[in-house]
C-alpha positions in Angstrom: 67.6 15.1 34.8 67.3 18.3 36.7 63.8 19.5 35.4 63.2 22.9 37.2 61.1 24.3 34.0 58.8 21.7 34.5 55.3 23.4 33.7 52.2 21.1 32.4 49.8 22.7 29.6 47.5 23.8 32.3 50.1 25.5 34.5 51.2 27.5 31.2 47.6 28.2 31.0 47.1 29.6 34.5 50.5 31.4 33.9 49.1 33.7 31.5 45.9 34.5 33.5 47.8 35.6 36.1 50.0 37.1 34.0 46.9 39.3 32.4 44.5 39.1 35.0 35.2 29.1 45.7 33.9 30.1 48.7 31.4 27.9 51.3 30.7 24.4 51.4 28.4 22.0 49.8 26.0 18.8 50.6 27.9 15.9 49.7 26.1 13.7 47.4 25.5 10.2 48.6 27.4 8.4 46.4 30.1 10.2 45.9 30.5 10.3 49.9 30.2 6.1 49.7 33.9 6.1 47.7 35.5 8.4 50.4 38.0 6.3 52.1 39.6 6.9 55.4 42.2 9.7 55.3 46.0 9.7 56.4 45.2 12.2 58.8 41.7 10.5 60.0 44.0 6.9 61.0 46.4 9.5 62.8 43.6 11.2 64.9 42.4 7.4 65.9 45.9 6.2 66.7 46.9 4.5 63.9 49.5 4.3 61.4 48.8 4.7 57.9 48.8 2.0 55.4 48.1 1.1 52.2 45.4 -1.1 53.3 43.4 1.2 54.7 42.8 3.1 51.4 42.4 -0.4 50.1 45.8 0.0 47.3 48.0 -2.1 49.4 50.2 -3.3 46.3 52.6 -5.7 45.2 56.2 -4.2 45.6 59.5 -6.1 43.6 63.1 -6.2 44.8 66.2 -7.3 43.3 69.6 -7.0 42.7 70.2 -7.7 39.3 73.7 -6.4 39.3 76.1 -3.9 40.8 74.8 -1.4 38.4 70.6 -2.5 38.1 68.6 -2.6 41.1 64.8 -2.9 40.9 62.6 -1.3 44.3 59.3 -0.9 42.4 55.8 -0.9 43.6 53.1 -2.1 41.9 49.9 -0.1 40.8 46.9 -0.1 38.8 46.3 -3.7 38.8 42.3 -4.8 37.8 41.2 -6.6 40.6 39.9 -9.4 38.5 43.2 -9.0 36.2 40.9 -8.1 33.1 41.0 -4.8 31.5 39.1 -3.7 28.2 39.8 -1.3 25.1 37.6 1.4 24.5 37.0 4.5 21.8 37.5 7.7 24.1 36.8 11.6 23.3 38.2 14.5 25.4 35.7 15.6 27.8 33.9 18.3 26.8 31.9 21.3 29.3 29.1 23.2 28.7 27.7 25.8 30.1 25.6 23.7 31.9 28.6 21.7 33.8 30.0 25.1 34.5 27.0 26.6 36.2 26.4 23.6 38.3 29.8 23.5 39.5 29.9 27.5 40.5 26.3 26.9 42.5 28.7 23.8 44.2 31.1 27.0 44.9 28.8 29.3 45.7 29.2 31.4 43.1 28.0 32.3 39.4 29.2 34.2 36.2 28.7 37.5 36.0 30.3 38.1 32.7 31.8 35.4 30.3 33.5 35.5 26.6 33.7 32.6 24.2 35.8 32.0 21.1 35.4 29.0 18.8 38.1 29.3 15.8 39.6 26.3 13.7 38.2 23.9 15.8 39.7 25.4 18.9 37.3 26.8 21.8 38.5 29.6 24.2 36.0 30.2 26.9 36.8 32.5 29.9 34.6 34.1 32.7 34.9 36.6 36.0 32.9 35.4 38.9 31.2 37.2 41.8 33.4 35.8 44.1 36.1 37.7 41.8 37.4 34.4 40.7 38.0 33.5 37.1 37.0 30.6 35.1 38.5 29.3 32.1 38.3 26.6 29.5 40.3 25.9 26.4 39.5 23.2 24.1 40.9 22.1 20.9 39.9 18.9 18.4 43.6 19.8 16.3 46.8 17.0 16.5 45.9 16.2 19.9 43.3 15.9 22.6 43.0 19.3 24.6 40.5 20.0 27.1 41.4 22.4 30.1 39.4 23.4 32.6 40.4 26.0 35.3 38.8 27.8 38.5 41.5 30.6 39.9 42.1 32.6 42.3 44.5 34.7 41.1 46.2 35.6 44.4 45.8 32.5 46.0 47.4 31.0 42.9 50.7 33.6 43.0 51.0 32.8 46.5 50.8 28.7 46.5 52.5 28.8 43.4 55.8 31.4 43.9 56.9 28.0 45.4 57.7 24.9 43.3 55.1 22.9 45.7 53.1 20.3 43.2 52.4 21.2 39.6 52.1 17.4 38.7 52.4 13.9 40.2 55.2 13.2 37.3 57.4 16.1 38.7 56.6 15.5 42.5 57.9 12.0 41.8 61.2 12.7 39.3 61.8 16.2 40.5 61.9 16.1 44.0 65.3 17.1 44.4 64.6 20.6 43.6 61.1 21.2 44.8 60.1 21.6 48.3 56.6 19.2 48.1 58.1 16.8 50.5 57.9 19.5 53.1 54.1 19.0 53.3 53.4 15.2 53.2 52.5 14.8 57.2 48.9 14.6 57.6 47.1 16.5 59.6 43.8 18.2 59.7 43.3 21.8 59.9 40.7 23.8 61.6 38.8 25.0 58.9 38.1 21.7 57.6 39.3 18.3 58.4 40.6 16.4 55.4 37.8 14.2 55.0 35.6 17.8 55.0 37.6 19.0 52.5 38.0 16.4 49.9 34.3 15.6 50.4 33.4 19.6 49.0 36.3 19.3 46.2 34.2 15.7 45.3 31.0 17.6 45.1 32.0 20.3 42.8 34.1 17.8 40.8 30.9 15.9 40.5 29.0 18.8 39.4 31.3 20.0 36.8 31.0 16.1 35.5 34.2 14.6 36.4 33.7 10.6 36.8 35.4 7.9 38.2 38.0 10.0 40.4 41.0 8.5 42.2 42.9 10.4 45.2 46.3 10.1 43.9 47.7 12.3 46.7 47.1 15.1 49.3 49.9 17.3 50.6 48.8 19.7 53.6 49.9 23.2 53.0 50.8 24.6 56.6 52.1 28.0 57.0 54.9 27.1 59.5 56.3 24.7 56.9 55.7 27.5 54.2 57.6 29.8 56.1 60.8 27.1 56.5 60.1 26.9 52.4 61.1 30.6 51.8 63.6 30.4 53.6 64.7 27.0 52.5 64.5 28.1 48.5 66.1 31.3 49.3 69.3 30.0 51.1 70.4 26.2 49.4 71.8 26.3 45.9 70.3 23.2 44.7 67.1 26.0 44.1 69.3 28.5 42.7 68.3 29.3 39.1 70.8 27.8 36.4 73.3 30.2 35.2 71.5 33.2 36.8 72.1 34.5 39.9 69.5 36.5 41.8 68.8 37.3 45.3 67.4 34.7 47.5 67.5 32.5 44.5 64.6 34.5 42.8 61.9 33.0 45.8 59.9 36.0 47.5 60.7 35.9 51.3 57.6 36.6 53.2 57.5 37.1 57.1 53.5 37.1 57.4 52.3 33.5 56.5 49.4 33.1 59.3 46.6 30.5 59.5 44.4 31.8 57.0 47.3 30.8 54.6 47.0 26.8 55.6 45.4 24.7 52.4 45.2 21.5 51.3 46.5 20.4 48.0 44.4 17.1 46.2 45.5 15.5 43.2 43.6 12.9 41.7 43.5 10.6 38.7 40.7 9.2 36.5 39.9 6.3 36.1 38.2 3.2 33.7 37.2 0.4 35.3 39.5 1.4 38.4 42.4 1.4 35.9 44.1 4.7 36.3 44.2 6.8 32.9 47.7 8.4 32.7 48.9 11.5 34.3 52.3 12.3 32.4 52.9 14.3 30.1 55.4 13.5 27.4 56.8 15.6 24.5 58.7 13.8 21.5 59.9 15.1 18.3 57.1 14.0 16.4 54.1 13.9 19.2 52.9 15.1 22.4 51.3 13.3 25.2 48.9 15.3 27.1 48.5 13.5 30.5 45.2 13.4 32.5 45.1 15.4 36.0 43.0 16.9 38.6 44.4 19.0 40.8 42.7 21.2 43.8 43.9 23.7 46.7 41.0 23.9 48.9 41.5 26.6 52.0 39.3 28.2 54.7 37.5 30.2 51.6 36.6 27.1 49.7 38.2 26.3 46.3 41.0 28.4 45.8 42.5 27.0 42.5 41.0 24.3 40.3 42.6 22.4 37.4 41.0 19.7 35.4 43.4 18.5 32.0 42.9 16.1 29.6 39.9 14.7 31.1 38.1 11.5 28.6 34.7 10.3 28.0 34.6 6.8 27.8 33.0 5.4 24.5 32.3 1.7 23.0 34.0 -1.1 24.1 36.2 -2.2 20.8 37.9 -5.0 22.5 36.3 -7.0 25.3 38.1 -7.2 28.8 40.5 -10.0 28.5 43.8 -10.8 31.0 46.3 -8.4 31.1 49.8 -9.7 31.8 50.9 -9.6 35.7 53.3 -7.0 37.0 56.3 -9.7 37.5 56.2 -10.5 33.4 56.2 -6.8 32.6 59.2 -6.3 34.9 60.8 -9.4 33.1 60.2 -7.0 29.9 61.7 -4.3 30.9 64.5 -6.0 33.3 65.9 -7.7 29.3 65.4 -4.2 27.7 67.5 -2.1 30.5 69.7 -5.1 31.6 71.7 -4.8 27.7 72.7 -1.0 28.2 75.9 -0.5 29.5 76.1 3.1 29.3 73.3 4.3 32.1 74.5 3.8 35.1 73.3 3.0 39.0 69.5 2.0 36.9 67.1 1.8 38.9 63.4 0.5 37.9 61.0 2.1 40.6 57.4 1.8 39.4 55.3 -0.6 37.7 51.8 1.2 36.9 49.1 -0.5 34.9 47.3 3.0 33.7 45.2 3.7 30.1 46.6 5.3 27.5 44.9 7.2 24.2 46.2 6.2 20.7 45.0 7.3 17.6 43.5 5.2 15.3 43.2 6.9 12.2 40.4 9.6 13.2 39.8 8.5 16.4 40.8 7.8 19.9 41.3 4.7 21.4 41.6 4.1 25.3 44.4 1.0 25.5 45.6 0.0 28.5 49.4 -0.8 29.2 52.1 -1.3 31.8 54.3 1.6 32.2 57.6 1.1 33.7 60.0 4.1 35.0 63.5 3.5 35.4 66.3 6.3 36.8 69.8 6.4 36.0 72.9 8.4 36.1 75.5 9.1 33.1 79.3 9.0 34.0 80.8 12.3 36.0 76.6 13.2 36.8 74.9 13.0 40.2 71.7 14.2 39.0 69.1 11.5 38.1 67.5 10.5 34.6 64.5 9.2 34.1 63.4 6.9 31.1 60.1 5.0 30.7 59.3 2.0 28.9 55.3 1.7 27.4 54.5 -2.3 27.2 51.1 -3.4 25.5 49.1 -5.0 28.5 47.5 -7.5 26.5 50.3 -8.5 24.2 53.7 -7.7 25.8 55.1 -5.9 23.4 57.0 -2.4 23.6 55.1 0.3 22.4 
C-alpha cells in the first residue's frame, strides 16, 4: 500500500509544536550499562561481522514455497526464552513532575517556565527549557490509552524530519519504498560520540524519566554525506513525488550546507514484559484505534535533540499465571490455512512472526495479553505496490483475534 502520510499520534503531536513554536552527557547508571550489548558499529571497529548472536536475538527464520502465488521468508521474534509468558492488568504510564525534572538534570537542563491543563480527563502539559528546548506531555484516560511524552528541538526536529527518515518501525518496515531510512543503516561511529556513548546517555535519561524494561529495536546513523545524496535523491526520483501534486523538487528542501555538526544518531526502542516485546504498531479500524508503544531518540554532538516516548504501560497484577505459549511453527500453520484459501491477493508473502503484548480492554480496565502477530504482503491484479495485512493469534489458545 503506498503509505506516504504515514504520521503516528506523536509525530502529529510534534507537528503542531513546530508548527506553533539536550545538551551534555551523563554518568551511566550501573545497571542500566549491564544490558548494553555490543553495537553493530563496536563488532565492525574489532573486525567482525555483525550477527544476530552477538546482540544475543539470533532467531528462528521459516521458508517455504507453499505455491506459485504464497511464499513464506519470516523471522522469528519475541519468543520467551523459557516459552512461558503471563497476562497482566496494565495502565498507561503516567509522568510527574518529578520524572520530568530528573530527566532534564540527565539533559542538563531544567524548566524555566511550564503550563498544565487537566480537562475531561485529559492532561495537556507543555514547558520551554533553558536549553531553549521544549517539553511536552499529553495524556488522556478517554476510549483509549494515551500517554505522550516529547523533548524537542524544534530545529533539529525540521531538519531530521523535512526527510521521510524513521517516524516508526511499522513504516520503516512496510514503507520502505518511499522513504529514504535505508540510506542510513551502515554502522559506524561518529566523533562526537561512539554508539555505545550515545545509546548509553539516551539509557540514562530514559531511565530517569522512568522508562523500564527497554529493548533497542534499531539504530540508523544519520551522516551528512548520505543526507546530502537524500536531498537530492527525494528531489529527483518520482517514486517521492507527491500524489497528484506536482511541486518542485518533489516538495523536499535542497540544502548544499549539511557539515558534521549535522551527523546524529537515530535509536528506536521497544518495551518490554518479561523480555516479551509490547507492540509498536499502530492500527486504526472503523470502530477502534490501536495506539502502539515506541521510543524513539536523535542524539547529536549537542545531546538529545528530539525525544519521543508513546504509549508507554505500567505493568500491574498478574491475572493469569505464565503458562506455554504456542511455538512460532504452529502460529505460521495458523496463518499459512487462513492466507492459503484467498485467491484474490496475490504474490502473498508472510514475512514476520513476532511474539509481542498487546492491551485489550476488559470492561474498565486494561489487560496486557500476549499474542503472535503475523504480517503478510501482497499485491492486487494490475498493482505493483505492496499491501500489507496482519493476522493477531491468541498465544495461549491459537485462536484469531
Amino acid at each position: 500500500m503506498r503509505k506516504k502520510g504515514i504520521y503516528t499520534m506523536a509525530a502529529l503531536l510534534v507537528l503542531a509544536v513546530c508548527l506553533t513554536g539536550c545538551t551534555g552527557s551523563a554518568e551511566m547508571p550501573e545497571e542500566t550499562t549491564k544490558r548494553i550489548v555490543p553495537t553493530a558499529a563496536d563488532e565492525l571497529e574489532a573486525g567482525n561481522t555483525p550477527t544476530a548472536s552477538a546482540a544475543n536475538t539470533e532467531p528462528q527464520h521459516f521458508v517455504e514455497t507453499v505455491n506459485d502465488n504464497f511464499h513464506i521468508d519470516a523471522m522469528v521474534t519475541g519468543y520467551p526464552v523459557d516459552g512461558l509468558a503471563g497476562v497482566y492488568t496494565g495502565e498507561p504510564l503516567c509522568f510527574t513532575q518529578n520524572n520530568i525534572d530528573s530527566f532534564l538534570k540527565v539533559c542538563k537542563d531544567e524548566v524555566l517556565s511550564s503550563t498544565e491543563k487537566k480537562i475531561d480527563g485529559k492532561t495537556r502539559y507543555d514547558a520551554q527549557c533553558k536549553s531553549g528546548n521544549r517539553v511536552l506531555y499529553l495524556s488522556s484516560s478517554q476510549y483509549h490509552p494515551l500517554s505522550v511524552f516529547q523533548y524537542i528541538n524544534k530545529e533539529k526536529y525540521k531538519m531530521y524530519h523535512d526527510y521521510p527518515i524513521y517516524n516508526s518501525e511499522e513504516s520503516f518496515l512496510t514503507n520502505r519504498m518511499y522513504t529514504v531510512g535505508w540510506m542510513f543503516e551502515q554502522p559506524k561511529n561518529f566523533e562526537f560520540a561512539t554508539e555505545r556513548e550515545a545509546e548509553q546517555h539516551v539509557r540514562a535519561a530514559l531511565t530517569a524519566l522512568g522508562i523500564p524494561n527497554l529493548i533497542l529495536l534499531r539504530t540508523l546513523y544519520v551522516d551528512y554525506e548520505n543526507m546530502e545524496k537524500a536531498g537530492k535523491l527525494l528531489a529527483t526520483d518520482e517514486n517521492y513525488a507527491p500524489l497528484g501534486d506536482r511541486r518542485e523538487n518533489n516538495g523536499y528542501p535542497i540544502r548544499d550546507d549539511w557539515s558534521e555538526a549535522d551527523n546524529a544518531y537515530m535509536f528506536s526502542f521497544e518495551l518490554s514484559i518479561d523480555g516479551v516485546p509490547i507492540s509498536y504498531r499502530h492500527d486504526t479500524q472503523d470502530t477502534a484505534t490501536y495506539c502502539g508503544t515506541q521510543v524513539i531518540v536523535w542524539y547529536t554532538h549537542e545531546g538529545i535533540a528530539f525525544l519521543s516516548v508513546e504509549t508507554p504501560w505500567t505493568v500491574g497484577k498478574l491475572e493469569i499465571s505464565p503458562s506455554e505459549v504456542i511455538p512460532a511453527s504452529e502460529a505460521l500453520t495458523i496463518a499459512k490455512e487462513k492466507f492459503e484459501q484467498n485467491l484474490v491477493y496475490q504474490d502473498k508473502r508472510i514475512e514476520a512472526l513476532r511474539m509481542e503484548y498487546q492491551y485489550f480492554q476488559n470492561r474498565k480496565s486494561w489487560m496486557l495479553r500476549p499474542v503472535w502477530q503475523v504480517r503478510l504482503s501482497y499485491k492486487i491484479k494490475d498493482c505493483d505496490i505492496p499491501y500489507f495485512e496482519y493476522m493477531t493469534i491468541d498465544a495461549h489458545t491459537g485462536k484469531e483475534l
